[in-house]
C-alpha positions as CSV (number, residue, x, y, z in Angstrom):
1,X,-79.2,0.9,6.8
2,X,-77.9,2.7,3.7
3,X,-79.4,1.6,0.3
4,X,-77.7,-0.7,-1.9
5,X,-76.2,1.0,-5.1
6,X,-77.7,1.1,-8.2
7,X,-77.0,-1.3,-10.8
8,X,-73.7,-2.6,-13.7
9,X,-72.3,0.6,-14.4
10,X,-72.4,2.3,-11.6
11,X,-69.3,3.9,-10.2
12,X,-67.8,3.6,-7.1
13,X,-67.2,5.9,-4.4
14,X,-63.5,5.4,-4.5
15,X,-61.5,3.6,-6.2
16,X,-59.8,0.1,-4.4
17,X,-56.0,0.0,-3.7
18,X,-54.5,-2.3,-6.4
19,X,-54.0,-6.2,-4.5
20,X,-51.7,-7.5,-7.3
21,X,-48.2,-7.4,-7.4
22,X,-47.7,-5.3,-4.0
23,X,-45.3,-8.0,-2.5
24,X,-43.2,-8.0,-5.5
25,X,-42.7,-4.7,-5.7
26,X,-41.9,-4.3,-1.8
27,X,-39.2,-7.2,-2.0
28,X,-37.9,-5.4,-5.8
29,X,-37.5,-2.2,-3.5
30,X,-35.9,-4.0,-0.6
31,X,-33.6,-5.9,-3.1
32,X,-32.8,-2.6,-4.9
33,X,-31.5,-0.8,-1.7
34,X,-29.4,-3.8,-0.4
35,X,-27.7,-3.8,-3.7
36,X,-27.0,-0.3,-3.5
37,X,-26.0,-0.5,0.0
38,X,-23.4,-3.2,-1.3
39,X,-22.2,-1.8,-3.8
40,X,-21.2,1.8,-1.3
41,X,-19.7,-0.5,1.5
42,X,-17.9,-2.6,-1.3
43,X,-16.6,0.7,-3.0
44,X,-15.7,2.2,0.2
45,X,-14.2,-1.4,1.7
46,X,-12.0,-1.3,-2.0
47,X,-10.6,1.8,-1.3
48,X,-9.7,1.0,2.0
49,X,-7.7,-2.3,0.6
50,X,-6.3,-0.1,-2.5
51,X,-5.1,2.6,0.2
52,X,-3.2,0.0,2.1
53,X,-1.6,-1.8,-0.2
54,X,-0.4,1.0,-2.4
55,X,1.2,2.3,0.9
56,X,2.9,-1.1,1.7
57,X,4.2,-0.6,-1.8
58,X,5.6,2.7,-1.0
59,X,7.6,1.7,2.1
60,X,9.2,-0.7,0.1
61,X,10.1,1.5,-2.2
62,X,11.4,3.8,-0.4
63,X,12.9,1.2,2.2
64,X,15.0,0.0,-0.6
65,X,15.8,3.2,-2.3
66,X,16.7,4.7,1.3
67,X,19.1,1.3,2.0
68,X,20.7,1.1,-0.9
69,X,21.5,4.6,-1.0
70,X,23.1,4.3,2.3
71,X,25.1,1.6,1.1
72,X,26.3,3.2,-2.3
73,X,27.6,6.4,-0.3
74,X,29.5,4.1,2.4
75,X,30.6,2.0,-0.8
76,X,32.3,5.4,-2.7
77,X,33.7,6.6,0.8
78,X,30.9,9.3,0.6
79,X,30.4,8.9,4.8
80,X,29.2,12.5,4.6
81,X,26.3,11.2,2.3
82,X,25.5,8.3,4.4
83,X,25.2,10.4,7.5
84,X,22.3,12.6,5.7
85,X,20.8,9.0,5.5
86,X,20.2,8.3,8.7
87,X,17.5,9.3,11.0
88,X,17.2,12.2,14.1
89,X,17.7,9.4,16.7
90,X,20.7,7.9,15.0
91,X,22.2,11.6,14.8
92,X,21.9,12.3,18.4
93,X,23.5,9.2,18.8
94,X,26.6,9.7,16.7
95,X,28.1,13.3,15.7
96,X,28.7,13.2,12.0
97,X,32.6,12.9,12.4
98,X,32.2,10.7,14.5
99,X,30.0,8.7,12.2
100,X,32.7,9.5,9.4
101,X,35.7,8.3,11.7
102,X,33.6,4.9,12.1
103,X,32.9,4.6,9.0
104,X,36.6,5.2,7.6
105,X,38.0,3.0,9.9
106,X,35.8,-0.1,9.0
107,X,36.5,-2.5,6.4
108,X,35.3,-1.1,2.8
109,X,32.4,-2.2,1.1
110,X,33.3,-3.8,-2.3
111,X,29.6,-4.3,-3.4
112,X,25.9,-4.9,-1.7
113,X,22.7,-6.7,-2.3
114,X,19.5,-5.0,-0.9
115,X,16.9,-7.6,0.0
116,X,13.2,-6.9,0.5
117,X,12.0,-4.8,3.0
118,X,9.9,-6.8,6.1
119,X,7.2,-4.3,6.5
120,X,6.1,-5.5,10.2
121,X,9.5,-5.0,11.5
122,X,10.9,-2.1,9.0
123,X,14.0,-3.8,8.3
124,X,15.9,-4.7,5.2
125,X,18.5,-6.9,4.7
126,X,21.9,-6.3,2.8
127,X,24.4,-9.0,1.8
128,X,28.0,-7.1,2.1
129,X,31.0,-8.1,0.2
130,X,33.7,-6.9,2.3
131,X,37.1,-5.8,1.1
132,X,39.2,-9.1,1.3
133,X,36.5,-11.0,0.5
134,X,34.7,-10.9,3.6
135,X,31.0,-11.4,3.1
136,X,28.1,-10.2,5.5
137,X,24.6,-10.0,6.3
138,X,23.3,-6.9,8.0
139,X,20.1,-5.8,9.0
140,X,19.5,-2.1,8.4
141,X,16.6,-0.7,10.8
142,X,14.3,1.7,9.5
143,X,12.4,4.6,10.8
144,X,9.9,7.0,9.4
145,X,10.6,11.1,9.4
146,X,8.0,12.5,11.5
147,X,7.8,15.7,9.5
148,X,8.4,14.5,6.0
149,X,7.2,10.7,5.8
150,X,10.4,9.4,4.0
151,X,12.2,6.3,5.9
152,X,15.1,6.8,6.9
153,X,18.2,4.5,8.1
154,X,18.0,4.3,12.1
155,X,20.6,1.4,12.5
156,X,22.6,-1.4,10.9
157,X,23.2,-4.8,13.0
């Protein structure tokens, strides 16, 4: 049986692990790391949203742009100009005299109205007033160039 120590004053072997404020500081710790972990899936999770609604914003933009630029060229009798509007599959559908023949024969375009684009579907539609005073609603289909991005015009109904 080893000896007791000696009296007040004496120092101990080694010294005893702290007791007060360990739980505290493990749940401070814990509570430090979620945050952080928040605040990196929150960033990323931001970005994410930021990414997709800035490129929503840029097919409608360039939806529009694309439509009414169609329709201005068909509009001055530019049917060349519309032709370079449209996309590959609409080309190999329709030659571009062809396309200008159409387009020459069909009532002229007095003045158009672009609506919004409907970004599920890729369509816009265009209120027409027709030469004569005929008034329409068409639909132009879009489509996305595979090599560059822009939209393109793929169809009118």
């Amino acid at each position: 049986m080893p000896t007791p120590p000696a009296g007040p004053g004496v120092a101990p072997p080694f010294a005893a692990p702290p007791t007060e404020g360990r739980r505290s500081r493990l749940w401070l710790g814990l509570g430090a790391g979620a945050l952080a972990l928040v605040l990196c899936c929150g960033g990323g999770g931001a970005a994410v949203v930021g990414l997709l609604v800035s490129g929503v914003q840029a097919i409608e933009e360039q939806g529009r742009t694309v439509s009414s630029d169609y329709y201005r060229a068909l509009a001055d009798g530019e049917y060349g100009q519309a032709y370079d509007q449209l996309c590959e599959d609409a080309k190999r559908r329709e030659s571009r005299q062809e396309f200008e023949r159409r387009a020459a024969a069909e009532p002229q375009i007095v003045s158009y109205r672009v609506g919004s684009v409907d970004t599920t579907t890729l369509t816009v539609p265009v209120d027409v007033t027709l030469a004569g005073g005929g008034q329409e609603r068409q639909q132009v289909v879009l489509g996305q160039d595979q090599q560059t991005g822009a939209m393109e015009v793929c169809g009118v109904n």
